[in-house]
C-alpha positions in Angstrom: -43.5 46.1 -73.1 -41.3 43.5 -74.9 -42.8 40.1 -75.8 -41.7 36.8 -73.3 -39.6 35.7 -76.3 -38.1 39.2 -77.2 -37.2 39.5 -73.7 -35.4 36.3 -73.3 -33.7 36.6 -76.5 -32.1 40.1 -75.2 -31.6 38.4 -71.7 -29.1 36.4 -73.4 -27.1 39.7 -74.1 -26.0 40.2 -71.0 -23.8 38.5 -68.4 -25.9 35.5 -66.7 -28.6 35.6 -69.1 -29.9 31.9 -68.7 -30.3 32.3 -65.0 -32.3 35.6 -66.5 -34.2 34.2 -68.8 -35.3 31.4 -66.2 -36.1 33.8 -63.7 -38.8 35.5 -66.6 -40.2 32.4 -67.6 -41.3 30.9 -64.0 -42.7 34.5 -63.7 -44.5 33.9 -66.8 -46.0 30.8 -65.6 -46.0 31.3 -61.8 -49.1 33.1 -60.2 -48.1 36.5 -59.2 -49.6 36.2 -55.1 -47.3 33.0 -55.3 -43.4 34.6 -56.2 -43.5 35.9 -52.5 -45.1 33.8 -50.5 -48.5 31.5 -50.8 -49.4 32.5 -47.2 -49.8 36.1 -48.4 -53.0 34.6 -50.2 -54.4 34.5 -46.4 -52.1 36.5 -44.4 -54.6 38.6 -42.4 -56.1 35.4 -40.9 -52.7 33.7 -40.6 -51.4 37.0 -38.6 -53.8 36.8 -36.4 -54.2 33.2 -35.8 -52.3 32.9 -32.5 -53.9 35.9 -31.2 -57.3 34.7 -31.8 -56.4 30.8 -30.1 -54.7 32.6 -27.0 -58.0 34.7 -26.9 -60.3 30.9 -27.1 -57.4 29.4 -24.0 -57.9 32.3 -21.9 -58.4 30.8 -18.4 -57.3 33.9 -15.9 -54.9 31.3 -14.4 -52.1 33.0 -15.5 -50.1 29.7 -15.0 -52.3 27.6 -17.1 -51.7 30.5 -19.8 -48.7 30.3 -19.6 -48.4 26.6 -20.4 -51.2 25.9 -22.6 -50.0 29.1 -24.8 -46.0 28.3 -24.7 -46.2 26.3 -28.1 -48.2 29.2 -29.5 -45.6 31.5 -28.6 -42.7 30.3 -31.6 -43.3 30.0 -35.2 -44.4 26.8 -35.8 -45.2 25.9 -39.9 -48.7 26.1 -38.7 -49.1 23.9 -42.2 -52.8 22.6 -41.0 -54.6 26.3 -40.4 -52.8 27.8 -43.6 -54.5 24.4 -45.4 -57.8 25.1 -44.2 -57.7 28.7 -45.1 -56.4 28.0 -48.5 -58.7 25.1 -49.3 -61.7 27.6 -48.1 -60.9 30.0 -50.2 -60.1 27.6 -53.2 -63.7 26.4 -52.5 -65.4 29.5 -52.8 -64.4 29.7 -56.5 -67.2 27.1 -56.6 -70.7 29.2 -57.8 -73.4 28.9 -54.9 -75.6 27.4 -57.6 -73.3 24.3 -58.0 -73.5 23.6 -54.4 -75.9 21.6 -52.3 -77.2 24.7 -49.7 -80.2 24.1 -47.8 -81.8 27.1 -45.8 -79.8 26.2 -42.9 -76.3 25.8 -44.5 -77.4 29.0 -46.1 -77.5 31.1 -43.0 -74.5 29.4 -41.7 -72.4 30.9 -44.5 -72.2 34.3 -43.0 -73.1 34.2 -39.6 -70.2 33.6 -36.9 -69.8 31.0 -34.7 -71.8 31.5 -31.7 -70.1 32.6 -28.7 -72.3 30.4 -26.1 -74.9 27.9 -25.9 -74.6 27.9 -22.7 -74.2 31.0 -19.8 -70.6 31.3 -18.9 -71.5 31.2 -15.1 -73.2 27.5 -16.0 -70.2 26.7 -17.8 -67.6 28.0 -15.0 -69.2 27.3 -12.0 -69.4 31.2 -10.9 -71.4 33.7 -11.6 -70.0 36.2 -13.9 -69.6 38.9 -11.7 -67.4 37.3 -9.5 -63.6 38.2 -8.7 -62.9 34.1 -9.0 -64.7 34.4 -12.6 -61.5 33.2 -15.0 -63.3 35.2 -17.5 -62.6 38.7 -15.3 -59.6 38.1 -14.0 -57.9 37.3 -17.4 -60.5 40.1 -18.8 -60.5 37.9 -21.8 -64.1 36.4 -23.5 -64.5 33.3 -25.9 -65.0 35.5 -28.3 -61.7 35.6 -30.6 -60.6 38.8 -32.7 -61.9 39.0 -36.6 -63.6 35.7 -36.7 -67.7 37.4 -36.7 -67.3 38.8 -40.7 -67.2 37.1 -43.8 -64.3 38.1 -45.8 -65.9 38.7 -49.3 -62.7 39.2 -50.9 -61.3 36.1 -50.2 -64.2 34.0 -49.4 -63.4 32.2 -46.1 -66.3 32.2 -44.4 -66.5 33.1 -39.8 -67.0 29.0 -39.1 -64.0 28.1 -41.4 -61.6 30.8 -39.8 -62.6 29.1 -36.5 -61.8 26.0 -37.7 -58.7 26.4 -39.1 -57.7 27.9 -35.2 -59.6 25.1 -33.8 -56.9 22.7 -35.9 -54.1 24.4 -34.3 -55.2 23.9 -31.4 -56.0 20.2 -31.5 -52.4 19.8 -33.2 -50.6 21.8 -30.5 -52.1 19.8 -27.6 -51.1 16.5 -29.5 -47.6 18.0 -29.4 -47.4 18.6 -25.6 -48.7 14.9 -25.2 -46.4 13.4 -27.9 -42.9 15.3 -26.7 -44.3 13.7 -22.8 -44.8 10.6 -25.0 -41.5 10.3 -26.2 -39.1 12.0 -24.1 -38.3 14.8 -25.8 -36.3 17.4 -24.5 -36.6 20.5 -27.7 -39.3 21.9 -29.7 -39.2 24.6 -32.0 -35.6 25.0 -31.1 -36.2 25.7 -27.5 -37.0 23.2 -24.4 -39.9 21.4 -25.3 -43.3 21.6 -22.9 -42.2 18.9 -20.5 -38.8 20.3 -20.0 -40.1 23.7 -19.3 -43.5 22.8 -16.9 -42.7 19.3 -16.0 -44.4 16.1 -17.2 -47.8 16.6 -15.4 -48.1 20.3 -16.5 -47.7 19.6 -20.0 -50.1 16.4 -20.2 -52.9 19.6 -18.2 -52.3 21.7 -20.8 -52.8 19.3 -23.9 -55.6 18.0 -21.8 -56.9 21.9 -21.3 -56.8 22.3 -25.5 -58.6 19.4 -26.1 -61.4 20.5 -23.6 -60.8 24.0 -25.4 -61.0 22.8 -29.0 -64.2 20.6 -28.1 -65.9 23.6 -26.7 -65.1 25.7 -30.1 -66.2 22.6 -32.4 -69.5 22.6 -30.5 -69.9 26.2 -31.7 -69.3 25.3 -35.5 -73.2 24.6 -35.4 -72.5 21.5 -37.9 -73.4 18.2 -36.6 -71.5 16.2 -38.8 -68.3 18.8 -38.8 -68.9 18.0 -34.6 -68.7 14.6 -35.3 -66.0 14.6 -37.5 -63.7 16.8 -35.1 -64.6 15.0 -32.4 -63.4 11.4 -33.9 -60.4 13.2 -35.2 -59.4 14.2 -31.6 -60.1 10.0 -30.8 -58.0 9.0 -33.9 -54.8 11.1 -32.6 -54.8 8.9 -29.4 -55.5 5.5 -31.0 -52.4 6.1 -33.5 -50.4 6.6 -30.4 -51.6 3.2 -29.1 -50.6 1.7 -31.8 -47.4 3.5 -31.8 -46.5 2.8 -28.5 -48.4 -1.2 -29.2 -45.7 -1.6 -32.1 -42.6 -0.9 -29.4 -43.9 -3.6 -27.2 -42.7 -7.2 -27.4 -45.5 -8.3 -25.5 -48.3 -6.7 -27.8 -46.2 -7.9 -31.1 -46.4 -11.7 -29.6 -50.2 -11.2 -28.8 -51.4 -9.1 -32.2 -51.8 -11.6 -35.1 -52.8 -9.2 -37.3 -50.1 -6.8 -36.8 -46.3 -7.1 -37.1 -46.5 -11.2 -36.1 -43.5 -12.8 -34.5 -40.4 -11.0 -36.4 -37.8 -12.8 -36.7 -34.0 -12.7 -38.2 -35.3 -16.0 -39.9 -33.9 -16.1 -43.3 -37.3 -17.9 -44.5 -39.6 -14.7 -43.2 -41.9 -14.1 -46.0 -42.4 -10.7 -47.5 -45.9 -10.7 -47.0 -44.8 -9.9 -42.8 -43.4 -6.8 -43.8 -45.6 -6.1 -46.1 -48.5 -6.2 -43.2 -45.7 -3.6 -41.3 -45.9 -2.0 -43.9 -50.3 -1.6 -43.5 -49.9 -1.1 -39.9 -47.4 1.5 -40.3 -49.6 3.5 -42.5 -52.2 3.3 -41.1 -51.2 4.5 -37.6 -49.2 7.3 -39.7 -52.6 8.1 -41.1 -54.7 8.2 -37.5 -51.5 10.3 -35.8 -50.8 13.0 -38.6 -53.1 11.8 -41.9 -56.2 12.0 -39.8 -56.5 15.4 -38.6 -55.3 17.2 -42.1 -57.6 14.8 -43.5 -60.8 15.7 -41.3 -60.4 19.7 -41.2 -60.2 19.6 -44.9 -63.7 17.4 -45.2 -64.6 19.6 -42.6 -64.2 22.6 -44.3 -65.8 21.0 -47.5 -69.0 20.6 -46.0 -69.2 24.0 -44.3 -69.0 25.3 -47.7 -71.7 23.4 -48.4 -70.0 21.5 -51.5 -71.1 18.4 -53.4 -70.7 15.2 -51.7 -68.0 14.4 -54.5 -66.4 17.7 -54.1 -65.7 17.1 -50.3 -64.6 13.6 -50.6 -62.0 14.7 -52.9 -60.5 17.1 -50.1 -61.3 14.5 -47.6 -58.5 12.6 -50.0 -56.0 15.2 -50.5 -56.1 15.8 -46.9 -55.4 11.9 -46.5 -52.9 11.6 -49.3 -51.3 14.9 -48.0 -50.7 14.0 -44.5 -49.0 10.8 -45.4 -46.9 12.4 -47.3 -45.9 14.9 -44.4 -45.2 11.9 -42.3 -43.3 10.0 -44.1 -41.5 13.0 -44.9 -41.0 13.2 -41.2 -39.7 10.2 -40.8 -37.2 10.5 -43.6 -36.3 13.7 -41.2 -35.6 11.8 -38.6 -32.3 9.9 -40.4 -30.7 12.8 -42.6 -31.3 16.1 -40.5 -29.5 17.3 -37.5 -31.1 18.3 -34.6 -29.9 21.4 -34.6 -31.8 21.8 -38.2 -35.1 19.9 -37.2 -35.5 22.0 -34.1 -35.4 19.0 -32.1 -33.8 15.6 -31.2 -33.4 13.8 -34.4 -33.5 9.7 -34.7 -35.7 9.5 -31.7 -38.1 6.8 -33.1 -35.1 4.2 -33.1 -34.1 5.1 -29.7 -37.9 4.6 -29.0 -37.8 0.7 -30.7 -40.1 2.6 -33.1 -40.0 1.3 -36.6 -40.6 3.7 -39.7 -40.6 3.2 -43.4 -36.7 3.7 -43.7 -36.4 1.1 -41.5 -39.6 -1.1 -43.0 -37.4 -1.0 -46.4 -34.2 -2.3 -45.1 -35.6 -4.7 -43.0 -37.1 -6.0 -46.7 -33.9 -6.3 -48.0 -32.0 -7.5 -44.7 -33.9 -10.5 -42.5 -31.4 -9.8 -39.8 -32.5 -6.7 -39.2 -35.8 -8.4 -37.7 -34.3 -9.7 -34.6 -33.2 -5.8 -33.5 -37.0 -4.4 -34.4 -38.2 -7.5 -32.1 -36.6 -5.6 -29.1 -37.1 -2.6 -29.9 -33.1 -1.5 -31.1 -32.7 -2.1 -27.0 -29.4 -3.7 -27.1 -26.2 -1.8 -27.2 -25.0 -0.7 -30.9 -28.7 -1.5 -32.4 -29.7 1.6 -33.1 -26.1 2.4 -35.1 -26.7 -1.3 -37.1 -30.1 0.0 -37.6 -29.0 3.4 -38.8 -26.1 1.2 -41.2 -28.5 -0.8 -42.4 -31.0 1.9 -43.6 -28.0 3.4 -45.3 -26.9 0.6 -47.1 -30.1 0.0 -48.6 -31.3 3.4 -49.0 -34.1 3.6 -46.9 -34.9 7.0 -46.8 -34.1 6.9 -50.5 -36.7 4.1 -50.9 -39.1 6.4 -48.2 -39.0 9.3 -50.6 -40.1 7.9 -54.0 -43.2 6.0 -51.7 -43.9 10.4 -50.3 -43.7 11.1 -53.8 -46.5 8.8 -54.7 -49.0 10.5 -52.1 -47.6 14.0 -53.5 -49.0 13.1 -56.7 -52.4 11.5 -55.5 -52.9 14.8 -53.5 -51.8 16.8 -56.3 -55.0 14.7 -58.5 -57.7 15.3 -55.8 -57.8 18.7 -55.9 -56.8 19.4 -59.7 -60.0 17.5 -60.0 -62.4 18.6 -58.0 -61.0 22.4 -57.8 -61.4 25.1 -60.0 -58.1 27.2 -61.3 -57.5 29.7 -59.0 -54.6 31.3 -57.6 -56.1 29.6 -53.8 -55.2 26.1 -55.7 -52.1 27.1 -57.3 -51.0 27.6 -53.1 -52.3 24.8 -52.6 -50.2 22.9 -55.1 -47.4 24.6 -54.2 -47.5 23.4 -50.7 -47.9 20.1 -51.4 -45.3 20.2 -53.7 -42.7 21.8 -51.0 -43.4 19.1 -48.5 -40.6 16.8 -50.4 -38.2 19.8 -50.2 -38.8 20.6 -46.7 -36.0 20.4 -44.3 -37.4 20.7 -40.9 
């Protein structure tokens, strides 16, 4: 077998030899599970990670299926469940005897999520015998395929598999909510929840996942991974408050420690924008940030890592999800809809203000008076749009989502050991600032 340098010398021999030669050293340098795809690291659990949620919704309503499981039903990135399984199996690189396990945490490693504290005809309200039962008419139990063994080979224990579902599930109900939220009309490239069911049906089903996801966390058997879920779930809903607080003129007016009285003034001070700037980030964090952020600490401590250990995935998952959003908003001003797999540039249409728009806003005082109500006069949304342009405020966006790339990237190189799992994991983080939908 030829040397790296003897082969790149005789790839220049032939027709195309730099592209050749390029090709053989990212090979060289490239972990081999990684030059197809980094899901492949965790592609059993990823393959059946829709199956196993449909199995945790089953109702025996067959319309309550059929809306609670529609999202489930399209590829989605699924970028938060692939995390968690990737991040598990980074951290069992980790020797037990550099971990914190007490005889508890220890029997947790391999035992499986119970299926019930509780008897199912308690839980339902009929006893389990009965044709009425959701249970028998759907013939489906709460127990989900492939979650009761521990996966030596890769390390991802029964409680983190769950968890990564139970993420899914807690993201896919804050999608039915959101697209109610804010009018959406595609998802996925196909009519969104509320299109296809109606507002009320869609708000029941994310309402029905939450309920769901609760039930599942309970199982975990972790207080503080309960705890932690369960604020997560209360996060999602207070960054839509403040989502939906930042559109009102009212709220603006009566918040003087938000976004205070914006004005066209020529004499606003940059410190105004700059506290836009803190509310915007953090309601990106509770809305996307928080949940990437809290499965990840989550699945820290059911591995039973060092305190330090799981606050530096607690971080990554923080620094990670920032970057996602602000890649999303970025989305929102240079994609098509056609591309995103939904309507694009509907936070203006909203009055919703992102970082593009935080940026030119910084550079043009004019443009305060059109955030003030909300882009709701005619041709506001197209200045808006001009104005982001001209200033380059999705340029100016990206650099601020390569910061957090690069904080993320530091968390785990520092509290992870070298494995192909943290390679993925890289990767990922990596491809959010290339992604295009």
């Amino acid at each position: 077998m030829l040397s790296s340098g003897r082969y790149i010398r005789n790839c220049y021999r032939h027709k195309s030899s730099f592209a050749v030669a390029l090709n053989a050293v990212s090979k060289l340098v490239t972990p081999r599970a990684l030059l197809n795809n980094p899901i492949s690291l965790v592609s059993n659990e990823m393959n059946h990670l829709a199956q196993n949620i449909i199995a945790l919704i089953g109702t025996g309503n067959p319309y309550l299926d059929r809306v609670s499981s529609y999202y489930f039903e399209t590829e989605g990135k699924k970028v938060r469940p692939l995390l968690v399984l990737l991040l598990s199996r980074a951290l069992s690189e980790i020797p037990l005897e550099q971990r914190e396990l007490n005889d508890t945490t220890r029997k947790w490693l391999k035992e499986p999520p119970v299926e019930s504290f509780t008897p199912l005809n308690i839980l339902q309200g009929f006893d389990k015998h009965s044709k009425f039962h959701p249970l028998t008419q759907s013939n489906i139990s709460f127990k989900a395929n492939n979650v009761d063994t521990f996966d030596k080979d890769n390390g991802i224990l029964p409680r983190q598999r769950r968890l990564a579902e139970i993420v899914e599930m807690i993201h896919t109900a804050s999608l039915l909510h959101d697209d109610v939220i804010d009018h959406a009309d595609t998802r996925r490239g196909r009519p969104s929840g509320n299109v296809a069911f109606t507002n009320k049906m869609a708000v029941l089903a994310g309402d029905f996942l939450l309920g769901r996801a609760t039930v599942a966390i309970s199982r975990l058997q972790d207080p503080q991974v309960v705890e932690i879920m369960s604020s997560c779930i209360a996060s999602l809903v207070e960054g839509e408050f403040m989502q939906l607080h930042n559109t009102e003129e009212e709220s603006l007016k009566e918040d003087k420690n938000k976004i205070q009285e914006i004005t066209s003034s020529k004499d606003r001070t940059t410190n105004e924008v700059d506290e836009a700037f803190d509310y915007y980030l953090h309601k990106s964090y509770l809305k996307t940030g928080s949940l990437i952020a809290m499965s990840l600490r989550s699945t820290a401590i059911l591995s039973g890592v060092k305190p330090d250990t799981i606050e530096s995935c607690y971080q990554f998952g923080k620094n990670l999800g920032l970057c996602f959003q602000l890649m999303d908003d970025i989305l929102d001003f240079t994609t098509s809809s056609k591309q995103m797999g939904k309507t694009t540039n509907v936070d203006l249409k909203l009055g919703i203000s992102t970082a593009p728009v935080l940026f030119a806003w910084k550079e043009d005082p004019t443009l305060g008076a059109l955030i003030k109500r909300n882009f709701q006069n005619p041709g506001d949304v197209e200045t808006a749009l001009k104005l982001v342009k001209k200033y380059d405020g999705a340029e100016k966006t990206y650099e601020l989502a390569r910061e957090y790339r690069d904080k993320a990237l530091g968390n785990i190189r520092e509290s992870l050991h070298e494995s192909d799992s943290r390679s993925a994991l890289e990767f990922l983080t990596n491809s959010i600032l290339t992604r295009k939908k």
